[in-house]
C-alpha positions as a LaTeX table, in Angstrom:
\begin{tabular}{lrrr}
\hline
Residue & $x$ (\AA) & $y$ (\AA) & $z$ (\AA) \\
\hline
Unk1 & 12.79 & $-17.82$ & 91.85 \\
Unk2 & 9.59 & $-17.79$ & 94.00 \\
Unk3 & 7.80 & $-15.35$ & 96.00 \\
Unk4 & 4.76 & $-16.72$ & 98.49 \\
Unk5 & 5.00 & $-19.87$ & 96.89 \\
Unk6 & 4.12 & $-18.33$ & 93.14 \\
Unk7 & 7.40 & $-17.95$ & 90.82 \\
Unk8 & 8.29 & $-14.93$ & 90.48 \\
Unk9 & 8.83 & $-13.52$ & 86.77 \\
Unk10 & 11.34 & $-11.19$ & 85.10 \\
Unk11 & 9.81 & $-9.18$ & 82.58 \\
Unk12 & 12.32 & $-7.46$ & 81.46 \\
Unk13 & 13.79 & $-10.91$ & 80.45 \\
Unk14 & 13.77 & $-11.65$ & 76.54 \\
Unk15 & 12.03 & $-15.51$ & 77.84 \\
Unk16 & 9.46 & $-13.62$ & 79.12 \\
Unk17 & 9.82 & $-11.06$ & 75.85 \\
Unk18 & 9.12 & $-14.07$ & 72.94 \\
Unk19 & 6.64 & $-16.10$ & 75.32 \\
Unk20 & 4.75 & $-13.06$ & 75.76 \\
Unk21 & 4.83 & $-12.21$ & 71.69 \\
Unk22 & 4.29 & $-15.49$ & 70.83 \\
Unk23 & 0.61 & $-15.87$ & 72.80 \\
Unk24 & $-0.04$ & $-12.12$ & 71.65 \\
Unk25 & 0.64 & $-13.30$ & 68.31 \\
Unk26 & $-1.61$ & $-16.78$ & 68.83 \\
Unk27 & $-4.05$ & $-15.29$ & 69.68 \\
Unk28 & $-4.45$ & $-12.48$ & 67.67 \\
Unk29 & $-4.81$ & $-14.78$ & 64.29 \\
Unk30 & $-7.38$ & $-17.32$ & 66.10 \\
Unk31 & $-9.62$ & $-14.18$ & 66.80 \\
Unk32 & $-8.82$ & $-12.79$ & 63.56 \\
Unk33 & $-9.44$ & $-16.01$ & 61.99 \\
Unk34 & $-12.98$ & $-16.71$ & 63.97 \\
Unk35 & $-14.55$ & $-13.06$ & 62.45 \\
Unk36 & $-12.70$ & $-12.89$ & 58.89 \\
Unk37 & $-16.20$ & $-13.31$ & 56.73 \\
Unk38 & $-17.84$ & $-10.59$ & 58.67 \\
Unk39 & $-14.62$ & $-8.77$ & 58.53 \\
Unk40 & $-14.74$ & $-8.66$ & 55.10 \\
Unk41 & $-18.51$ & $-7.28$ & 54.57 \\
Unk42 & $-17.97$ & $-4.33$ & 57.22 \\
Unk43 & $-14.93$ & $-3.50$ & 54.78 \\
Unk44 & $-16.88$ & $-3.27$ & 51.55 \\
Unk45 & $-19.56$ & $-1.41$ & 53.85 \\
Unk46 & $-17.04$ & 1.26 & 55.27 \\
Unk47 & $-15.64$ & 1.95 & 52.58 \\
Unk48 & $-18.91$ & 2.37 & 50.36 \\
Unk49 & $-18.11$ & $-0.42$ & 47.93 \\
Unk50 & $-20.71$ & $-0.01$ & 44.79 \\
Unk51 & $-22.01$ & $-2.85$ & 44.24 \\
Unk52 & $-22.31$ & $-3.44$ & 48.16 \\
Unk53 & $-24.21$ & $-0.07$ & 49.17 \\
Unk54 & $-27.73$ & $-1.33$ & 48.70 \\
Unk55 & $-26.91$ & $-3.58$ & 51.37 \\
Unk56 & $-25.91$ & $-0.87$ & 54.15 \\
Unk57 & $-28.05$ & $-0.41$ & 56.98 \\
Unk58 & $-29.42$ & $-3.70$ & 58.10 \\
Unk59 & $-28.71$ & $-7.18$ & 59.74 \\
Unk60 & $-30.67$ & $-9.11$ & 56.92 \\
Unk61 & $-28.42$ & $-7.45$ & 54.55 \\
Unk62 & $-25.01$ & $-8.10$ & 56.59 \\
Unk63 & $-26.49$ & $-11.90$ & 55.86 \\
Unk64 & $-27.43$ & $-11.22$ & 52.23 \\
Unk65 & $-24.02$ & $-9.54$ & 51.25 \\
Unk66 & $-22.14$ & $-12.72$ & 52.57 \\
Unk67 & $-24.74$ & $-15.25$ & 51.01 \\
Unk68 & $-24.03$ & $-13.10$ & 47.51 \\
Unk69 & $-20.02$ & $-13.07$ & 48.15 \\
Unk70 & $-20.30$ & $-16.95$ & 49.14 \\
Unk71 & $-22.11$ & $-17.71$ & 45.67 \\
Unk72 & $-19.92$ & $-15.68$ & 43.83 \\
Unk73 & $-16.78$ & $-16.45$ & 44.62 \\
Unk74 & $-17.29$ & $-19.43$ & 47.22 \\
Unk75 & $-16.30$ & $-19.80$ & 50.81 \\
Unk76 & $-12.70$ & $-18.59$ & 49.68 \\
Unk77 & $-14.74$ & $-15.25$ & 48.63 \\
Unk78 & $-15.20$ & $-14.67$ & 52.41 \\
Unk79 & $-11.93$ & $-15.23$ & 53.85 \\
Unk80 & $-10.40$ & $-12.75$ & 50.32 \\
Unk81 & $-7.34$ & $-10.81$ & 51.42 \\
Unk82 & $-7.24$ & $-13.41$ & 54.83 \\
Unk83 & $-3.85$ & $-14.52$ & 54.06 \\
Unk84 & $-2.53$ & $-10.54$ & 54.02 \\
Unk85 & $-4.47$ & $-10.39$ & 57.94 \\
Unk86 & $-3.02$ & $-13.17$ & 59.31 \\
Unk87 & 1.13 & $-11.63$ & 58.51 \\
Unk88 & $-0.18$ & $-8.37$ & 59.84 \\
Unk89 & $-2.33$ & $-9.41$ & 62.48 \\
Unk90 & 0.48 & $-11.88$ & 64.17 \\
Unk91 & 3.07 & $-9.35$ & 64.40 \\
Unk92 & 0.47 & $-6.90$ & 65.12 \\
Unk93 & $-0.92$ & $-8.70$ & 68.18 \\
Unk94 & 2.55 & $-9.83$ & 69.36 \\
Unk95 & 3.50 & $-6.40$ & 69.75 \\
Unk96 & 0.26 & $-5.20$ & 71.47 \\
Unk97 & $-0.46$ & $-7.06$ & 73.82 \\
Unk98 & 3.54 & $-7.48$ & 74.37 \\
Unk99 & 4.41 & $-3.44$ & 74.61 \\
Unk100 & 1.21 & $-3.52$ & 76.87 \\
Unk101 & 3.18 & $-5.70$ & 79.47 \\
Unk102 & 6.07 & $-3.91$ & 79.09 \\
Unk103 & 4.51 & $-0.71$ & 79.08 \\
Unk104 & 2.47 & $-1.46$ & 81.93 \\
Unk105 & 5.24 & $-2.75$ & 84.52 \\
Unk106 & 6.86 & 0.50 & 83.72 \\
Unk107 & 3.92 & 2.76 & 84.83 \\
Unk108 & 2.48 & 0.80 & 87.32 \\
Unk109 & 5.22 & $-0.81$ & 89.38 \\
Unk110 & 2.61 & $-1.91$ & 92.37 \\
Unk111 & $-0.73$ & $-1.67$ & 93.66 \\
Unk112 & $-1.34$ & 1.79 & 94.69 \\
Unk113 & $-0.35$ & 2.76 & 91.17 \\
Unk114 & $-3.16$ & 0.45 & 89.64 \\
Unk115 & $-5.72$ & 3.40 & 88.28 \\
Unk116 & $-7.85$ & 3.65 & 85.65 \\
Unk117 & $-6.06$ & 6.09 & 84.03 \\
Unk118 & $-2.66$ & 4.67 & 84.28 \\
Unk119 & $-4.05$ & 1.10 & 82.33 \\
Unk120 & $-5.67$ & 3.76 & 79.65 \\
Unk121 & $-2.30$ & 5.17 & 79.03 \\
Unk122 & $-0.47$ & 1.64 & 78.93 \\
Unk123 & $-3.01$ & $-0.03$ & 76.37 \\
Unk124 & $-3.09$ & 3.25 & 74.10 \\
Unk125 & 0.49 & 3.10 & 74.08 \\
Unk126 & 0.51 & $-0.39$ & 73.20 \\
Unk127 & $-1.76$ & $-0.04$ & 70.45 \\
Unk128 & 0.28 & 3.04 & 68.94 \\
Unk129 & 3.17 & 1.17 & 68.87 \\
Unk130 & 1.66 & $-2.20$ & 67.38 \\
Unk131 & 0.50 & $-0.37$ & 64.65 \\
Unk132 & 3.07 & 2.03 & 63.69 \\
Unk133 & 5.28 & $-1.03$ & 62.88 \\
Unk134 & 2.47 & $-2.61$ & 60.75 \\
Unk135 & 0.16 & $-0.06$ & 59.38 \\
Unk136 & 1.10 & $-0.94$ & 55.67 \\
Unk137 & 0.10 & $-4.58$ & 55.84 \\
Unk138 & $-2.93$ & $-3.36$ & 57.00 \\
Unk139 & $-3.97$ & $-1.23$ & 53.99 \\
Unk140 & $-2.23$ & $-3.58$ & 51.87 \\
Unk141 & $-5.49$ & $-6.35$ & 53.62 \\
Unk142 & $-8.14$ & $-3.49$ & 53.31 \\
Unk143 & $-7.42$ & $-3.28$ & 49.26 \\
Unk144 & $-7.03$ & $-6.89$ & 48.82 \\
Unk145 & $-10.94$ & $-6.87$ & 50.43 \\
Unk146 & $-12.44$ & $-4.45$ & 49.37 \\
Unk147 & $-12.20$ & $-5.95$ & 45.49 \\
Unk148 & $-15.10$ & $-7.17$ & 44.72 \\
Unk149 & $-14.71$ & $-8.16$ & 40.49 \\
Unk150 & $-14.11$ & $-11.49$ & 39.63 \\
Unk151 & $-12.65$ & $-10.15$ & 36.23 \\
Unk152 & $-9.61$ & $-8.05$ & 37.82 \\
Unk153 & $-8.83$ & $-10.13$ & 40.83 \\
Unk154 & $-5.00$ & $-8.90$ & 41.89 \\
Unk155 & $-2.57$ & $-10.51$ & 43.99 \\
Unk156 & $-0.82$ & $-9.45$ & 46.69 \\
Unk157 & 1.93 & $-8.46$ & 44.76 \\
Unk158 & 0.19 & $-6.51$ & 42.20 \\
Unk159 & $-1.70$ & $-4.88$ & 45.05 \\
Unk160 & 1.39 & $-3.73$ & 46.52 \\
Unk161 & 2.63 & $-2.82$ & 43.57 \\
Unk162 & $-0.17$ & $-0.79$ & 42.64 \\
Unk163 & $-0.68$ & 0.96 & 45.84 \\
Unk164 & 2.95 & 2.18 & 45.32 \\
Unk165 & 2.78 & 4.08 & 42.02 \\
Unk166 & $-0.23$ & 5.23 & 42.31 \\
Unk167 & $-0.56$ & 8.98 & 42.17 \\
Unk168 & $-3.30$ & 11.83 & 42.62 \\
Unk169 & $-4.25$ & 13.88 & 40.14 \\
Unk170 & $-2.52$ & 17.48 & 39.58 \\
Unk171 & $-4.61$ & 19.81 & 41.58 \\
Unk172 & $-4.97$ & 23.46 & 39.87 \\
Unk173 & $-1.73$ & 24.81 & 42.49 \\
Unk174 & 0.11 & 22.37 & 40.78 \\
Unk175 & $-0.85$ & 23.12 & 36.58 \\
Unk176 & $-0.58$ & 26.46 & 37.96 \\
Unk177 & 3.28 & 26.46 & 38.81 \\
Unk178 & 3.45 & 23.52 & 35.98 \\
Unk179 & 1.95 & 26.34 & 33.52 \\
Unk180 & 3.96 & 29.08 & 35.25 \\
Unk181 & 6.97 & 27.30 & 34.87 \\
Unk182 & 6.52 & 26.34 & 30.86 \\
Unk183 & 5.70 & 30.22 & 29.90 \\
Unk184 & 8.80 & 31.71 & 31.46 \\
Unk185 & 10.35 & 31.71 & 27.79 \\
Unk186 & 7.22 & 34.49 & 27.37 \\
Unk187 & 7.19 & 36.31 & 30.67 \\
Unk188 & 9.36 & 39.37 & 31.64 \\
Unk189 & 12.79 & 38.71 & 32.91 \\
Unk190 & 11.63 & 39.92 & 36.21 \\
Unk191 & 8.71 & 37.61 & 36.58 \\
Unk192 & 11.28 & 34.64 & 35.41 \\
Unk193 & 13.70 & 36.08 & 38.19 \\
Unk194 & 10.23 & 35.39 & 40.82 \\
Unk195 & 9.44 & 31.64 & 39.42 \\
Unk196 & 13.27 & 30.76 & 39.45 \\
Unk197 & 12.64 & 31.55 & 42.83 \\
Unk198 & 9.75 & 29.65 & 43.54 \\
Unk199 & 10.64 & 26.28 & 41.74 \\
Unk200 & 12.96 & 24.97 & 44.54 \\
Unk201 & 10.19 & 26.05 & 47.23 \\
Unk202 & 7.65 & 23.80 & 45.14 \\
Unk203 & 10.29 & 20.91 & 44.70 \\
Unk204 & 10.58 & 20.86 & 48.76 \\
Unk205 & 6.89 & 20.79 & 48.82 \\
Unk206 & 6.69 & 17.73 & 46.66 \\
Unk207 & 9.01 & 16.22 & 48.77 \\
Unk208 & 7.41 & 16.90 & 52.31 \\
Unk209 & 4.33 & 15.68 & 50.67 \\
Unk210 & 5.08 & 13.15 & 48.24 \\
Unk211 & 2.68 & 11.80 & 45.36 \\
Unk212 & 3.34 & 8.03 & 44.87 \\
Unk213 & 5.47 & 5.73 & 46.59 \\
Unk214 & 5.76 & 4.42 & 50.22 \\
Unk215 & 3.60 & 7.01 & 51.62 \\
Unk216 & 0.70 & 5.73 & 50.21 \\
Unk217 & 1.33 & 2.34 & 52.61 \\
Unk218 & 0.23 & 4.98 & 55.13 \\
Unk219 & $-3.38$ & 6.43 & 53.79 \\
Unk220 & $-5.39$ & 6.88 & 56.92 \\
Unk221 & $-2.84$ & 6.79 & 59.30 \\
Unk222 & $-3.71$ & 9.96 & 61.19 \\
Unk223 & $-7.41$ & 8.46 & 62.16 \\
Unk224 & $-5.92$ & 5.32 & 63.10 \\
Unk225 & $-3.21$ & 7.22 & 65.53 \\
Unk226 & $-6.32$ & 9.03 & 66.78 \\
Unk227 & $-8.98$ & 6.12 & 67.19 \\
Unk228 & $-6.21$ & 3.67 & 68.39 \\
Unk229 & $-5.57$ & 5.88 & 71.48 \\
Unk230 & $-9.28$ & 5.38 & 72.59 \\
Unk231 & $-9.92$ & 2.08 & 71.24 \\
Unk232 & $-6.87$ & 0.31 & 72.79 \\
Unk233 & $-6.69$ & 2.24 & 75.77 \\
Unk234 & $-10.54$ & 1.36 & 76.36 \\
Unk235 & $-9.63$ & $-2.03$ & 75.16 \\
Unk236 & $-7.16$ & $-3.29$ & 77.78 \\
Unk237 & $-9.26$ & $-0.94$ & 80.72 \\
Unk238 & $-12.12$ & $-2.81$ & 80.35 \\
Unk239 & $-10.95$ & $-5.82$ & 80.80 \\
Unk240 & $-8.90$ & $-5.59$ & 83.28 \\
Unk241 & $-11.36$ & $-3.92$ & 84.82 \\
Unk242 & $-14.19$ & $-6.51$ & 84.19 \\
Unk243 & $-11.24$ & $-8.86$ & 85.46 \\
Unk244 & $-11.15$ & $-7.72$ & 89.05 \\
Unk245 & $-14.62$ & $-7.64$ & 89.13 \\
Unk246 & $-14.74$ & $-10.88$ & 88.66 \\
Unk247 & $-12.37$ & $-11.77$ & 91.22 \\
Unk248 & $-13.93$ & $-10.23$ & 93.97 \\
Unk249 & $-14.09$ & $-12.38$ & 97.12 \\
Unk250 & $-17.86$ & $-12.90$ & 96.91 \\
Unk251 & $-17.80$ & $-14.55$ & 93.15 \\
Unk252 & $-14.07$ & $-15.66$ & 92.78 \\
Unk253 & $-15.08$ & $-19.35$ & 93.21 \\
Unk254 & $-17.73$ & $-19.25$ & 90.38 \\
Unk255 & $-15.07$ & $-17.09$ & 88.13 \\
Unk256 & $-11.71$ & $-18.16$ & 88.89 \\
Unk257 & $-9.61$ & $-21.16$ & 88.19 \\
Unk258 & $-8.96$ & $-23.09$ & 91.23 \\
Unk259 & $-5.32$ & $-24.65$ & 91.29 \\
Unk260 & $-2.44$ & $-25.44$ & 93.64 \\
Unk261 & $-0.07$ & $-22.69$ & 91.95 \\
Unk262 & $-2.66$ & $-20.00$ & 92.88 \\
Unk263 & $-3.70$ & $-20.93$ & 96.04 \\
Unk264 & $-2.82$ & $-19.09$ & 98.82 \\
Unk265 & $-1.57$ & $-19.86$ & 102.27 \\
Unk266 & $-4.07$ & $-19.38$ & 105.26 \\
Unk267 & $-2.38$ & $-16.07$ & 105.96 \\
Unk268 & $-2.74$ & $-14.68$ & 102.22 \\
Unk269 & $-5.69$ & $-12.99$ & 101.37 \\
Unk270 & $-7.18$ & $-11.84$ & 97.69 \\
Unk271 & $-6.31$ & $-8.84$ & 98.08 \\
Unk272 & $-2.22$ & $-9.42$ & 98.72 \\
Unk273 & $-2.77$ & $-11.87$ & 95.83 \\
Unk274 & $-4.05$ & $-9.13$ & 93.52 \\
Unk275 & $-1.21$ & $-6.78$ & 95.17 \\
Unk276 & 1.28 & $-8.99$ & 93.07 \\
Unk277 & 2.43 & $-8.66$ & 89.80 \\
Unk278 & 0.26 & $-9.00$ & 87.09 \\
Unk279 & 1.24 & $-12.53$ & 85.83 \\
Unk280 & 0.08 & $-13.92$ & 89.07 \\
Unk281 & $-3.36$ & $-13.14$ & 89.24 \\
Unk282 & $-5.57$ & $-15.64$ & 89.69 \\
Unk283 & $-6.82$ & $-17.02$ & 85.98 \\
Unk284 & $-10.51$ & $-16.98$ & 85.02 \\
Unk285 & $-12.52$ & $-19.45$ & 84.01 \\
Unk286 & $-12.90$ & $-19.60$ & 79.95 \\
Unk287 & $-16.54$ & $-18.06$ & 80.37 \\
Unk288 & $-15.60$ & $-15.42$ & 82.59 \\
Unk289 & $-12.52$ & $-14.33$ & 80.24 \\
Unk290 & $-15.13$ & $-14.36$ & 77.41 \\
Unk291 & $-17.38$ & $-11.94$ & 79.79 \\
Unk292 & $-14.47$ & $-9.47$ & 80.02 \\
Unk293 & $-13.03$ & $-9.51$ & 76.82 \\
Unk294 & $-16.66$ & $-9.04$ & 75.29 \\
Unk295 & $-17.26$ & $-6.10$ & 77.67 \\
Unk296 & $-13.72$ & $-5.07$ & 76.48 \\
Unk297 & $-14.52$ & $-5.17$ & 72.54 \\
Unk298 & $-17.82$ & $-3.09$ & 73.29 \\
Unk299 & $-16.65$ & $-0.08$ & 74.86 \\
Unk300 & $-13.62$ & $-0.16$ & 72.95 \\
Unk301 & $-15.55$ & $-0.34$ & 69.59 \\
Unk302 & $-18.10$ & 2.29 & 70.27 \\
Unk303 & $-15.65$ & 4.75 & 71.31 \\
Unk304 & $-13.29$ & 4.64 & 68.21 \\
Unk305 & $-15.67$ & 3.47 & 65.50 \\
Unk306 & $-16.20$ & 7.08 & 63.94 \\
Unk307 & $-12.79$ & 7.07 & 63.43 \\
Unk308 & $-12.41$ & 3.43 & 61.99 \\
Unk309 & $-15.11$ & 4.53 & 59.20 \\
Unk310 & $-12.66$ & 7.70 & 58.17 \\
Unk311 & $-9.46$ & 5.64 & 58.03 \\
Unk312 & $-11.33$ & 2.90 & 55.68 \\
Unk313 & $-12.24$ & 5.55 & 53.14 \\
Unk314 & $-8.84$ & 7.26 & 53.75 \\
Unk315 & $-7.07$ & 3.60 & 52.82 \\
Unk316 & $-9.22$ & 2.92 & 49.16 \\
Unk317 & $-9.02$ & 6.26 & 48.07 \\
Unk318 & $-6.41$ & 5.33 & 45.67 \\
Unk319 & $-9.10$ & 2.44 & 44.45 \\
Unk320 & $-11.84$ & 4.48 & 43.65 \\
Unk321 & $-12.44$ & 8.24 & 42.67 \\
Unk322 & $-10.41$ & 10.46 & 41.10 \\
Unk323 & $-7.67$ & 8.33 & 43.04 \\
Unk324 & $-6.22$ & 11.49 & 44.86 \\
Unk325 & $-5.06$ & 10.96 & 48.20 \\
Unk326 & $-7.72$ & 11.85 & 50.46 \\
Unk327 & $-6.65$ & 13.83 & 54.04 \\
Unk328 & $-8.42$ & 13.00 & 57.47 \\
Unk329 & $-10.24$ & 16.55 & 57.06 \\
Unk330 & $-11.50$ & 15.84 & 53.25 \\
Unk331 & $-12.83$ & 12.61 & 54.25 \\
Unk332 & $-14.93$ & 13.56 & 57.35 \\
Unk333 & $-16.58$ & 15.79 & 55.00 \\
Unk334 & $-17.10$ & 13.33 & 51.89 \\
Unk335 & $-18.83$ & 11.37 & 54.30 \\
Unk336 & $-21.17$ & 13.87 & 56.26 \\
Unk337 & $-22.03$ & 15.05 & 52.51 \\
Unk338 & $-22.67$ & 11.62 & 51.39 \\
Unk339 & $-24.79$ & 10.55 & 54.50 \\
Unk340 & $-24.88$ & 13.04 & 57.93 \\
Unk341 & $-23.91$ & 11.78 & 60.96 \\
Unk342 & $-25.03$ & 8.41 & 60.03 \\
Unk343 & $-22.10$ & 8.18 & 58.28 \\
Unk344 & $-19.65$ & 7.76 & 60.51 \\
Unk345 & $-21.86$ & 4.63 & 61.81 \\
Unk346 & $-22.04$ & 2.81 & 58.95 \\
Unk347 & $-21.75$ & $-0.96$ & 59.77 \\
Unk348 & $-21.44$ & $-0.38$ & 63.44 \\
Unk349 & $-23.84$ & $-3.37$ & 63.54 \\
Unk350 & $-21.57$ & $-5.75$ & 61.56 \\
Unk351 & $-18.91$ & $-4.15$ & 63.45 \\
Unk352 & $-20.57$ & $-5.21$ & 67.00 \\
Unk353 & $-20.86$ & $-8.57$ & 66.31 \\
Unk354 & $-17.01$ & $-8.87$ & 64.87 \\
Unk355 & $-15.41$ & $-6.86$ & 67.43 \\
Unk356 & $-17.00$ & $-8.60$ & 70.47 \\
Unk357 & $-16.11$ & $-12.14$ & 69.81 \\
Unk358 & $-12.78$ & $-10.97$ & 68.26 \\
Unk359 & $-11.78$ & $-9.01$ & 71.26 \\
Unk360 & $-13.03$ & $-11.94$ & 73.47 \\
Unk361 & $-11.34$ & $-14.99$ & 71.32 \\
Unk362 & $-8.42$ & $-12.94$ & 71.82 \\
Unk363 & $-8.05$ & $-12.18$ & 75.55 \\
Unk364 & $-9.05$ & $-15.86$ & 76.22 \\
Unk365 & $-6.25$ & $-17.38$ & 74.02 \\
Unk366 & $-3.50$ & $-15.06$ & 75.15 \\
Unk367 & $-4.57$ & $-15.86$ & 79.03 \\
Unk368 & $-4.42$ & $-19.56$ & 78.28 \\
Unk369 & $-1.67$ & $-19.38$ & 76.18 \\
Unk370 & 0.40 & $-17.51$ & 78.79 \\
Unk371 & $-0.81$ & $-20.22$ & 81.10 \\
Unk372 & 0.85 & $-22.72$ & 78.84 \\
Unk373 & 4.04 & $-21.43$ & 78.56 \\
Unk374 & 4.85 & $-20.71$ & 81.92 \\
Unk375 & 4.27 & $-16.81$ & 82.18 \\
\hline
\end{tabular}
């Protein structure tokens, strides 16, 4: 079916659905793929990794960590726990970038609807739900980085496995009721009456809050609910954002892609063209879609990276420690004690120059790759 000479699309359809996943996905593990070295040095320097702390704080020693992981362990040293990225990051992206369609033809249905505020709410949505469904792959990567011994390497297996039994150590509430419970052969009959009567209150406890198992697949979640609202939502803004800048009448022919499927008849104007639906706007050029996305990873990094540096020390603290599991609170004040407010900004540097190409690798291969297959 076509509409002014440009077909129209169902997206609602499931064609539309797996096209739309599948250049998500694409893309998502080409960008991933592009940054994965420097990806794997901002780890080790988020989550204070020993042997890599003397390196925080610097360019030169961004350069010098990789040059040290590269002679240890090789080139395979920098790409360590790339295999568990890519089966997160597909899914991941598919589902992003795919709920953010979706999402977005449900809030804004046409043109007078298009506000800032309405594409913030779409791409944080879209990011919430992306990584709900694959948060545990995700921590499952972080561990499988942020080991750094050549002596007790661990596959991904034995990672998983790991992550799932571990368990904190009793705090003093719990050797408290432990204690309580073992000296009620000594204790009054009414006092054993009052810890009868407290045992099953601690047994729902432990299960709200349980000490092993596959809540620990979820260590840092919280931060990453809370920086994924900004970071997403800042994400797809941007760059949409950026992307009708770019279109503007008085640079479109330097920015856009010129072909027969977009032009427009000599009574359509930009402006009716950019009143469509969001599949038919006029593609930019591959430098231009590099300009936005960039832009896009900027912003979006600044805004959330506080919260990125809390959920990496929320996601090892089962790898080094005590090995308790540490809460959002806890960890925001590890790291003020540790450091101040430079804390929380810890590898921002590193993080620039991964996010920006990332974020830009990936809007440019799921805008071609939605050219490709028709949507």
């Amino acid at each position: 079916m076509r509409e002014g000479g440009r077909r129209k699309i169902d997206k609602q359809s499931l064609d539309y659905i797996w096209r739309t996943g599948l250049a998500g996905g694409l893309a998502g593990c080409a960008a991933k793929t592009v940054v994965a070295p420097l990806d794997r040095v901002k780890i080790l320097f988020q989550a204070s990794n020993p042997q890599f702390a003397k390196y925080t704080g610097s360019w030169f020693g961004v350069v010098t960590a990789m040059r040290d992981i590269n002679r240890q362990d090789g080139v395979r040293g920098l790409y360590r726990g790339h295999s568990a990225t890519l089966l997160r990051i597909f899914p991941y992206a598919a589902i992003k970038f795919l709920a953010y369609e979706q999402i977005r033809s449900i809030i804004i249905k046409d043109k007078s609807q298009e506000t800032p505020i309405r594409r913030l709410v779409s791409g944080s949505l879209a990011g919430i739900t992306s990584v709900f469904f694959t948060y545990p792959l995700e921590v499952i990567r972080v561990r499988l980085a942020f080991e750094t011994r050549r002596d007790a390497r661990s596959s991904l297996s034995d990672i998983c496995k790991q992550i799932y039994h571990e368990r904190p150590p009793l705090t003093p509430h719990t050797l408290s009721v432990s204690s309580a419970s073992s000296a009620t052969r000594t204790t009054p009959p009414s006092l054993r009456t009052a810890t009868a009567a407290l045992a099953p209150i601690a047994s729902t406890i432990e299960a709200i809050n349980p000490r092993s198992g596959l809540a620990n697949f979820y260590r840092g979640f919280s931060p990453t609910l809370c920086g994924m609202l900004p970071y997403a939502g800042m994400s797809f803004l941007t760059h949409d954002t950026i992307g009708d800048w770019l279109r503007h009448p008085s640079i479109a022919e330097y920015t856009t892609i010129s072909s027969p499927s977009y032009s427009s008849s000599s009574s359509s104007t930009l402006s009716e063209q950019q009143s469509a639906s969001r599949q038919s706007r006029i593609p930019l050029t591959t430098p231009a879609e590099l300009l936005s996305g960039a832009l896009a990873g900027f912003v979006s990094q600044t805004v959330s990276y506080p919260l990125e540096v809390i959920r990496r020390r929320m996601q090892v603290g089962g790898a080094v420690g005590d090995g308790h599991r540490l809460g959002m609170g806890e960890t925001t004040k590890r790291i003020w004690a540790e450091k101040g407010a430079r804390g929380f900004w810890v590898g921002l540097t590193i993080g620039y120059f991964k996010v920006i190409p990332m974020v830009a690798v990936s809007f440019l291969i799921y805008e071609r790759g939605k050219l490709a297959l028709g949507i």
